[in-house]
C-alpha positions as CSV (number, residue, x, y, z in Angstrom):
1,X,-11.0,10.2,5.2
2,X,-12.7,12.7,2.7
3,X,-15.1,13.2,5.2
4,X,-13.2,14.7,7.6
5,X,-11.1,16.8,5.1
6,X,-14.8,17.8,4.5
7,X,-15.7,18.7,7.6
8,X,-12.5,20.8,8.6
9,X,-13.3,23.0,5.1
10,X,-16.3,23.7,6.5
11,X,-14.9,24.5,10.4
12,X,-13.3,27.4,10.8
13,X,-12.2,26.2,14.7
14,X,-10.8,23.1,14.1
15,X,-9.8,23.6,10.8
16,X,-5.7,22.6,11.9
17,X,-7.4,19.3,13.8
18,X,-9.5,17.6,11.0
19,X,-6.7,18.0,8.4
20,X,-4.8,16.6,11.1
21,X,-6.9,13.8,11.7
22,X,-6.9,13.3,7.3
23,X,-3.2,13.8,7.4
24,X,-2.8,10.3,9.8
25,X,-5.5,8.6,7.5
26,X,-4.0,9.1,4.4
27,X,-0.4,7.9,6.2
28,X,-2.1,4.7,7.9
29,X,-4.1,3.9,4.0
30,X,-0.7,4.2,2.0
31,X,1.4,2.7,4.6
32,X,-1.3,-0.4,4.7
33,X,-1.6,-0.3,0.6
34,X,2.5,-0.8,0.7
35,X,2.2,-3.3,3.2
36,X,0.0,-5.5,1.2
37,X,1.5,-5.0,-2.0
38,X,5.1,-6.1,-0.6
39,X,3.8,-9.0,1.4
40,X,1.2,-10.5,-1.4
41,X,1.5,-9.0,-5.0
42,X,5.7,-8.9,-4.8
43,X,5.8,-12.2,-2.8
44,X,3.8,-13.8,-5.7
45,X,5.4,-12.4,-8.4
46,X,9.3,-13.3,-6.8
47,X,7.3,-17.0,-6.2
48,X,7.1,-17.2,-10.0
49,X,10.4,-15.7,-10.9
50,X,12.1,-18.4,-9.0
51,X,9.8,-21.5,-10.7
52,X,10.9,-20.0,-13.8
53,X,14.3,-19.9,-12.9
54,X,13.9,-23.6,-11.4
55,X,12.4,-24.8,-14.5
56,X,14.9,-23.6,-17.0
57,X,17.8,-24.7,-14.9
58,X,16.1,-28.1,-15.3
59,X,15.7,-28.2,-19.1
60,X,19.3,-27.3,-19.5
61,X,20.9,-30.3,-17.3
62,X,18.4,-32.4,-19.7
């Protein structure tokens, strides 16, 4: 991705095209990194949310 933001400071022609080109990487990386933080880092953290829940409910009916 920096490469080709690189390359299209340093190309006068295709300038529009390689920051194009970055533009759609940078979308794809961020939409991935959401992606994966919603499907693994959230999903574990709502996982232990509801075993704490779980467990208190438990020591109260004790």
């Amino acid at each position: 991705m920096y490469t080709v933001g690189t390359v299209g400071l340093a190309d006068r022609e295709n300038r529009v095209l390689y920051f194009s080109v970055t533009a759609v990487l940078a979308a794809v990386v961020i939409g991935l990194g959401m992606f994966f933080k919603k499907r693994y880092v959230l999903g574990e953290a709502e996982e232990r949310l509801e075993e704490n829940e779980r467990e208190i409910q438990d020591s109260r009916q004790r």
